[in-house]
N, C-alpha and C positions, 0 to 999 in steps of 0.2 A: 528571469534575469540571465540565464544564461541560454540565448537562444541564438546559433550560429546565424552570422557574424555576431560578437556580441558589442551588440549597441548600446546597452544602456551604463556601461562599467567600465573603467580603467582599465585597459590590456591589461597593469599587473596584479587585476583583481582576478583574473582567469584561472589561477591555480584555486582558487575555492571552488571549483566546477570540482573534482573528484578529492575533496579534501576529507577529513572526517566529518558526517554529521549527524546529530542528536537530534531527533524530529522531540519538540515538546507540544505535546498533544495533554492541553486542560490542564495543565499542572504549573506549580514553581520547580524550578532548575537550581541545586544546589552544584555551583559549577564548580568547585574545588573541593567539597565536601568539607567543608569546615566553617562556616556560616557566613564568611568574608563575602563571597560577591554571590549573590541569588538573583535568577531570572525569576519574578513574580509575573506568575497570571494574574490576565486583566479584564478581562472581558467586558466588552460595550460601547466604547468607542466605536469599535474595530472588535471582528469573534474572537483573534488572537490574538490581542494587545496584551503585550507586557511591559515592564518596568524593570529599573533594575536596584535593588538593595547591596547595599556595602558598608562595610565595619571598617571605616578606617581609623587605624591606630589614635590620632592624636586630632583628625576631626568629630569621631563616634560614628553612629551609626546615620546615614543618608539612602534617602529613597528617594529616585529619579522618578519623578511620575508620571513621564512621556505628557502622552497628553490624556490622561484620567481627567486630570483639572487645565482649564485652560487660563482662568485668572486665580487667585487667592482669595476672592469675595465668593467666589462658588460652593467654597467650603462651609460657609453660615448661609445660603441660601437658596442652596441645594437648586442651584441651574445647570440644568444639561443639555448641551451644545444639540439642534435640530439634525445634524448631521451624523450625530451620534447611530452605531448601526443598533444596538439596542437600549435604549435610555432606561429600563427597569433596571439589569443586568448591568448598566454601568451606577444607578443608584445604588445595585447588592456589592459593587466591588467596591466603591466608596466608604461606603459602611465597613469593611472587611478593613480596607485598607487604614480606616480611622481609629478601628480598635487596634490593627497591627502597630500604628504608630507607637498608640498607648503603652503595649508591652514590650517594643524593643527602646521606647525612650528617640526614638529616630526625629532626625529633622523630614522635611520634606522636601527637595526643589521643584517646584512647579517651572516647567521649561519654557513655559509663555511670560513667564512673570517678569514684566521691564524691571520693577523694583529690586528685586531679590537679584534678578539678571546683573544690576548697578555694584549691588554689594559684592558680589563673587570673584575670586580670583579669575585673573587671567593671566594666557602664558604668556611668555615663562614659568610664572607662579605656577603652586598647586596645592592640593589637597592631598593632607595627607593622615 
């Protein structure tokens, strides 16, 4: 990304070149330390795929699931995308991620999802 001249990014994306950063290596990222916004590992899409979880006030809890799923029927019949870089390993985070549901009570947005895409605010609006 950042390979002089930088081609692939916004000039005022430049100051992320020597900004602070957190290498997350296999892990979830509690990024304020208080359970509001977590970078969850995701492995198998992609080695380092993550998602992102948040606690909003008066929406509840939401998990962005990148692209773990790429429709809403995948979730009952357990299809994983050919492209996928390890399909067992995205079956183990699916499962992982289905019990997470379970105990934090969380929605999920699937980000390929036209439906759920229909329903959801847009800006102006927000979530909050």
């Amino acid at each position: 990304m950042f390979t002089e001249p930088l081609p692939r990014i916004a000039p005022q994306y430049s100051k992320l070149k020597n900004a602070k950063t957190i290498l997350l290596w296999n892990m979830d990222h509690d990024v304020f330390g208080d359970g509001t916004v977590v970078i969850k590992y995701a492995p198998g899409h992609t080695a380092g795929h993550q998602m992102l979880f948040l606690r909003l006030a008066k929406t509840g809890p939401v998990l962005l699931a990148g692209d773990l799923y790429h429709y809403s029927e995948e979730r009952t019949l357990d299809r994983v995308s050919t492209f996928d870089t390890d399909r067992n390993q995205t079956r183990a985070t699916r499962k992982r991620v289905e019990e997470f549901l379970k105990s934090t009570n969380a929605q999920m947005w699937i980000q390929h999802d036209i439906a759920l895409h229909k329903k959801l605010k847009k800006a102006p609006e927000y979530f909050d």
